[in-house]
TORMAR-12127 format. One record per residue (C-alpha): residue in three letters; x, y negated, z. Coordinates in steps of 0.25 Angstrom, whole numbers, plus 5000, padded with zeros to 4 digits. Layout:
% residues N
  lumza    px    py    pz
    ALA     X     Y     Z
...
//
This chain:
% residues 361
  lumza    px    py    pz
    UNK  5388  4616  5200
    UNK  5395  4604  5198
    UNK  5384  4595  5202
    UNK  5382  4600  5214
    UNK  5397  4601  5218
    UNK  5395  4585  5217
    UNK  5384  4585  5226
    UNK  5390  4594  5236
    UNK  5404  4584  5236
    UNK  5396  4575  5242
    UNK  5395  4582  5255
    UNK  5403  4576  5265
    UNK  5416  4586  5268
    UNK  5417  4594  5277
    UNK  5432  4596  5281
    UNK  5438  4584  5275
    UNK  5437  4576  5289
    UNK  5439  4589  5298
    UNK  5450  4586  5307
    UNK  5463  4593  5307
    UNK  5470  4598  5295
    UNK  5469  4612  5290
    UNK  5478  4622  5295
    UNK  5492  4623  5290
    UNK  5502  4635  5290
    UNK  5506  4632  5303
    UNK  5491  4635  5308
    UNK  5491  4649  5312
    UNK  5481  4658  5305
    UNK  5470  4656  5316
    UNK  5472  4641  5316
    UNK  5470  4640  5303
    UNK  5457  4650  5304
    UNK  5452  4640  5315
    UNK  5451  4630  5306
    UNK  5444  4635  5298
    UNK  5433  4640  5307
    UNK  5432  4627  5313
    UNK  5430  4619  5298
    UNK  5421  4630  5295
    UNK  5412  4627  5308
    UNK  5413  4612  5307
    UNK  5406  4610  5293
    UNK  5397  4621  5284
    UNK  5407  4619  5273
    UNK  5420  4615  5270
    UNK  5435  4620  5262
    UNK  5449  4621  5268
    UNK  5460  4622  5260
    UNK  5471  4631  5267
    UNK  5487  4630  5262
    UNK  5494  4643  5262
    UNK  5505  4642  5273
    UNK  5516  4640  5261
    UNK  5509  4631  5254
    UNK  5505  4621  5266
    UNK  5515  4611  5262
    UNK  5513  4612  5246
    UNK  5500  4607  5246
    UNK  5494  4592  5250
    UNK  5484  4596  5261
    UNK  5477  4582  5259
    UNK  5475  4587  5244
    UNK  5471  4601  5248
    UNK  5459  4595  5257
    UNK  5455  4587  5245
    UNK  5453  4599  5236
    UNK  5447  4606  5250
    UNK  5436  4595  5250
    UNK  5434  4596  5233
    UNK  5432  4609  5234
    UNK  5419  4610  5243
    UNK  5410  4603  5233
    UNK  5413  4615  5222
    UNK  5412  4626  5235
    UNK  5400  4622  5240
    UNK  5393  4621  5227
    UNK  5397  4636  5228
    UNK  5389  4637  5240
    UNK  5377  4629  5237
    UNK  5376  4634  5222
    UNK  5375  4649  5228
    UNK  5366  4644  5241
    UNK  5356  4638  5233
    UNK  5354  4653  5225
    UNK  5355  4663  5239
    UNK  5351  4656  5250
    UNK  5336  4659  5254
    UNK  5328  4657  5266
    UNK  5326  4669  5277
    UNK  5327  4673  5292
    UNK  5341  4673  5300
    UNK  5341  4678  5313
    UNK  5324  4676  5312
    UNK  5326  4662  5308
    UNK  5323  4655  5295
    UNK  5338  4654  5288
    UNK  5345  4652  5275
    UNK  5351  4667  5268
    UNK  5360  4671  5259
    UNK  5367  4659  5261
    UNK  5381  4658  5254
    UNK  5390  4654  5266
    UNK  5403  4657  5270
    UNK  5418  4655  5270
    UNK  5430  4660  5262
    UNK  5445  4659  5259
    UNK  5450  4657  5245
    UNK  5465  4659  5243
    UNK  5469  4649  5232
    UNK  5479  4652  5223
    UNK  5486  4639  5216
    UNK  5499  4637  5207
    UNK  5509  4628  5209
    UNK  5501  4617  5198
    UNK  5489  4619  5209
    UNK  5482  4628  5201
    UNK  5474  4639  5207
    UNK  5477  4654  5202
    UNK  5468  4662  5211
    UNK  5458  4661  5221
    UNK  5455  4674  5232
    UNK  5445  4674  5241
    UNK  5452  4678  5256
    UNK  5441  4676  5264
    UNK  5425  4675  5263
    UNK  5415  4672  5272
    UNK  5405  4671  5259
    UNK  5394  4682  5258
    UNK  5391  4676  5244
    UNK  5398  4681  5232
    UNK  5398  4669  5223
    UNK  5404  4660  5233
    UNK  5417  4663  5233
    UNK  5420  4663  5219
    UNK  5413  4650  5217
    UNK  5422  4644  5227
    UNK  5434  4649  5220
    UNK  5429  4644  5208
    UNK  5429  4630  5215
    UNK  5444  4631  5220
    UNK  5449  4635  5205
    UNK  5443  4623  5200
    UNK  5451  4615  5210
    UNK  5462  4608  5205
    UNK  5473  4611  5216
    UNK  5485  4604  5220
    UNK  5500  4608  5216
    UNK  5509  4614  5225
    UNK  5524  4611  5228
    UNK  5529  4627  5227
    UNK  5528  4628  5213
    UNK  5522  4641  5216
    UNK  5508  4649  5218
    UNK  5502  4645  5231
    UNK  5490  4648  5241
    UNK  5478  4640  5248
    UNK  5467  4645  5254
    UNK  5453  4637  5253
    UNK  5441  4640  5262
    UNK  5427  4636  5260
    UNK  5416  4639  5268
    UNK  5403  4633  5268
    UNK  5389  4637  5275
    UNK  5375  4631  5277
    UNK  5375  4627  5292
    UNK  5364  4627  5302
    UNK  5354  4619  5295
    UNK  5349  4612  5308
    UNK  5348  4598  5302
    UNK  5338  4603  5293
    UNK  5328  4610  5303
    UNK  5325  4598  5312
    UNK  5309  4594  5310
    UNK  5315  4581  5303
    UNK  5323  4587  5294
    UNK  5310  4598  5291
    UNK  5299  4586  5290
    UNK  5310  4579  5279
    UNK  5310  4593  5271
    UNK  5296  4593  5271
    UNK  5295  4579  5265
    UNK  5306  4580  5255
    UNK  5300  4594  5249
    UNK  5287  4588  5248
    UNK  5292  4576  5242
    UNK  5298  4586  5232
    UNK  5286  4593  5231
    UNK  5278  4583  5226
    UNK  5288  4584  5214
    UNK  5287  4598  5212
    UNK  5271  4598  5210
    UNK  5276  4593  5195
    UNK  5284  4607  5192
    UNK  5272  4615  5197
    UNK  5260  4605  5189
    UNK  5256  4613  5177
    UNK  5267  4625  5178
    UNK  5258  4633  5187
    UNK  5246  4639  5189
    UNK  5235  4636  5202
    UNK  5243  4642  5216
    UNK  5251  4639  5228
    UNK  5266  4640  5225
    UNK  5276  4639  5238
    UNK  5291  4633  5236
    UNK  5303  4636  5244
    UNK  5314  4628  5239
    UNK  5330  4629  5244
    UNK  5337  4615  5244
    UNK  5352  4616  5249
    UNK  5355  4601  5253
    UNK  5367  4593  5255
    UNK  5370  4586  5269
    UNK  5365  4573  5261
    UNK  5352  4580  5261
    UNK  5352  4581  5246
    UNK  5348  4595  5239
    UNK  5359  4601  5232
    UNK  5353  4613  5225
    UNK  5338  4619  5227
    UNK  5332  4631  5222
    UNK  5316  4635  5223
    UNK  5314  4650  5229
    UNK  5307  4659  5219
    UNK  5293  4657  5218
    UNK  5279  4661  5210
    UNK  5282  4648  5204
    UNK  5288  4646  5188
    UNK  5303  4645  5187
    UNK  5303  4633  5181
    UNK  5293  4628  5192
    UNK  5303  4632  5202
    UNK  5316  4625  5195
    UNK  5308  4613  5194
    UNK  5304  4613  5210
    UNK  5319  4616  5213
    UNK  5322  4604  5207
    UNK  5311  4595  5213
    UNK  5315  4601  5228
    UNK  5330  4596  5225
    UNK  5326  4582  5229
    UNK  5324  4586  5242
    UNK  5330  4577  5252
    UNK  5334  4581  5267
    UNK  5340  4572  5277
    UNK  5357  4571  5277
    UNK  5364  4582  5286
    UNK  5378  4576  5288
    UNK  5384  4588  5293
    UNK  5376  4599  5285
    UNK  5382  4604  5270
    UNK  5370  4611  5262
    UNK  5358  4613  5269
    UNK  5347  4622  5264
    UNK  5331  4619  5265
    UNK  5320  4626  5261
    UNK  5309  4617  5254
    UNK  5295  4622  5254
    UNK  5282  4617  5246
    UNK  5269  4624  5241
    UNK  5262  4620  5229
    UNK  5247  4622  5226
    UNK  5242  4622  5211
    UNK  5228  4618  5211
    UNK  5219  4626  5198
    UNK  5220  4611  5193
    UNK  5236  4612  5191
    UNK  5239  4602  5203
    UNK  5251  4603  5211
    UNK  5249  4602  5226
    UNK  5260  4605  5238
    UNK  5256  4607  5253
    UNK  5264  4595  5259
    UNK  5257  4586  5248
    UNK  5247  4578  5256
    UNK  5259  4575  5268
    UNK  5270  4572  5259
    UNK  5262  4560  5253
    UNK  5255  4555  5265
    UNK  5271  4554  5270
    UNK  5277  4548  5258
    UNK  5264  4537  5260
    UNK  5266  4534  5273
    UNK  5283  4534  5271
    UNK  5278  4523  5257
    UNK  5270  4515  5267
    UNK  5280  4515  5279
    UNK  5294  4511  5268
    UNK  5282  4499  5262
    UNK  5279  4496  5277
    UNK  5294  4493  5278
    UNK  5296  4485  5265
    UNK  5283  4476  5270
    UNK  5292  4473  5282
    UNK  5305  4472  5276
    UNK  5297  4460  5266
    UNK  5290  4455  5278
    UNK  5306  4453  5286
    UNK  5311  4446  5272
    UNK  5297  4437  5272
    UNK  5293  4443  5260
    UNK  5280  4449  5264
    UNK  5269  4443  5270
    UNK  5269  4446  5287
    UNK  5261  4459  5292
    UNK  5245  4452  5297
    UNK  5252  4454  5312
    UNK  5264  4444  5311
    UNK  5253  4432  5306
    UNK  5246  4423  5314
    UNK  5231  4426  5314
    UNK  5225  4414  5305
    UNK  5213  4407  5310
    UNK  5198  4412  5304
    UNK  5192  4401  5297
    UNK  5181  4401  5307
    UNK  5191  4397  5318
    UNK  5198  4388  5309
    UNK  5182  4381  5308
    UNK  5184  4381  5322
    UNK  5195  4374  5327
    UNK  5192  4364  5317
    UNK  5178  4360  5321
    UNK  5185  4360  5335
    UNK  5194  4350  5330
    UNK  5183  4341  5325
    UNK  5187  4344  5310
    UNK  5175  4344  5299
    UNK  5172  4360  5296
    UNK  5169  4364  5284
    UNK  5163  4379  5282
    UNK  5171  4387  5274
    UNK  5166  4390  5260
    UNK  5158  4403  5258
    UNK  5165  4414  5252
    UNK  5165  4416  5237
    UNK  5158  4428  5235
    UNK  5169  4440  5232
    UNK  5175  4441  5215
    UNK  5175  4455  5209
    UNK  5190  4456  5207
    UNK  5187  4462  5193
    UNK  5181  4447  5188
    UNK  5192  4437  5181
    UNK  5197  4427  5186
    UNK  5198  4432  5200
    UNK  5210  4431  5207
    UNK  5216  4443  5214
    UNK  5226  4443  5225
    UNK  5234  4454  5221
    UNK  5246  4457  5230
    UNK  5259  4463  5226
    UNK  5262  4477  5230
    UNK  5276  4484  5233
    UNK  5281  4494  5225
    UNK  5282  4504  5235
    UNK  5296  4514  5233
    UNK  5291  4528  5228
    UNK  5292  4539  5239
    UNK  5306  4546  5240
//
């Protein structure tokens, strides 16, 4: 848990820079509930920290945000920790969506002595269809360290968190799929290793779930049940965590379904469909990045220039040519030696140095 909260802090805030402060007692209850509608619309995820009308002058409202934004991290763990284990894949309205997703909203009315303490937490309101949500999150505001009040006694906030996964659009354009099918065949070729000698001749299909930060970086994944041995699964979990997808600024966690199928030859070797076209791509991407450090060298006069950017040099029977025009002696060129087997001593090879090309990422 704690590992991923640090992942998840890295995500860029969602309220800190919205406009406006947060609604005061002198706000009238729909004021203040419009507020909150509008943050709510404006990012899939966010906390507001609300002040009782008798304790808005007792608190530092600069110090309350602070703890606002310190509190999303371990709230969204909840979320994604709970994601990762209920969402699957189905039909919403006869299109392919995500169920069972642990989205919502709720109110918790926090409890704090004077010291900054907190003596209890009550859900007011829920939006969270998900039963371990909420006492996840209330877990997370307990394990806060408040601020003191001036009042010396027992006062009241209300902290709202609400989170969801969004539409999902910058995920389904034919880039953004054509990158999916290159990172999960990139981590296919990894995941022949955990199926080599564990299992026995077949075709084996693998449905993956990766939930992915805005960075593009998979936070948790999970392998759907399969024929396949448990420990083969855990192992392809893990390979299919390495996969990439492109940043998403404005998104927060963002669900993709990888998808490789394996054949098991009687001989134990480990094939997957995509096999063939991931390694003609990776070639051609090696030559094209070794294309560009030739020209880089050629710019810095490093590397001999390309046949094209030469002058053409004379053939030695134009260079015979001109002479005898010039009234020069000419002398015929010496016969050729007759071609040395390379694997005789004393031979002198030219050998050329060759790049180090960079291993495929």
């Amino acid at each position: 848990m704690a590992a991923l909260a640090s992942c998840l802090a890295l995500l860029a805030p969602a309220c800190a820079a919205r406009k406006g402060a947060p609604p005061t007692g002198l706000n009238s209850f729909g004021q203040g509930t419009r507020y909150i509608q509008k943050a709510v619309r404006s990012s899939s995820e966010g906390v507001i920290i609300l002040p009782s009308k008798r304790a808005e002058n007792l608190f530092d409202l600069q110090r309350l945000n602070e703890i606002a934004q310190a509190l999303r991290p371990p709230a969204a763990a909840c979320f994604v920790n709970r994601a990762i284990e209920t969402m699957k894949r189905g039909k919403r309205d006869g299109e392919e969506s995500y169920l069972d997703v642990p989205e919502g909203q709720v109110k918790i009315r926090t409890r704090l002595s004077p010291d900054g303490e907190v003596l209890r937490t009550e859900v007011l309101d829920t939006g969270f269809k998900d039963p371990e949500i909420e006492p996840c999150i209330m877990e997370a505001i307990q394990g806060r360290k408040w601020i003191k009040n001036r009042s010396g006694v027992v006062q009241y906030l209300d902290v709202i968190y609400w989170v969801s996964l969004g539409d999902g659009s910058e995920d389904k354009s034919p880039q953004a799929k054509a990158e999916l099918r290159r990172q999960q065949a990139i981590a296919a070729i990894r995941g022949k290793g955990c199926l080599e000698r564990r299992v026995g001749a077949g075709t084996y299909p693998v449905e993956g779930l990766n939930l992915v930060d805005r960075d593009g970086n998979t936070l948790v994944s999970r392998v759907e049940p399969n024929s396949l041995p448990q420990k083969v699964q855990e192992c392809l979990s893990v390979v299919l965590r390495d996969i990439q997808m492109p940043r998403a600024p404005n998104s927060f966690v963002r669900p993709i379904s990888p998808q490789v199928e394996y054949t098991v030859a009687t001989d134990g070797t480990v094939s997957f469909a995509d096999e063939r076209w991931i390694n003609l791509v990776l070639m051609e991407e090696k030559a094209a990045r070794e294309d560009r450090l030739a020209e880089v060298d050629r710019g810095l006069g490093i590397a001999e220039p390309r046949a094209s950017e030469t002058e053409t040099a004379a053939t030695p029977s134009e260079s015979v040519e001109a002479s005898a025009s010039a009234g020069e002696e000419t002398t015929p060129p010496p016969a050729s030696e007759p071609a040395q087997d390379p694997g005789q001593g004393g031979m002198k090879l030219k050998l050329g140095g060759h790049r180090r090309s960079e291993a495929p990422k």
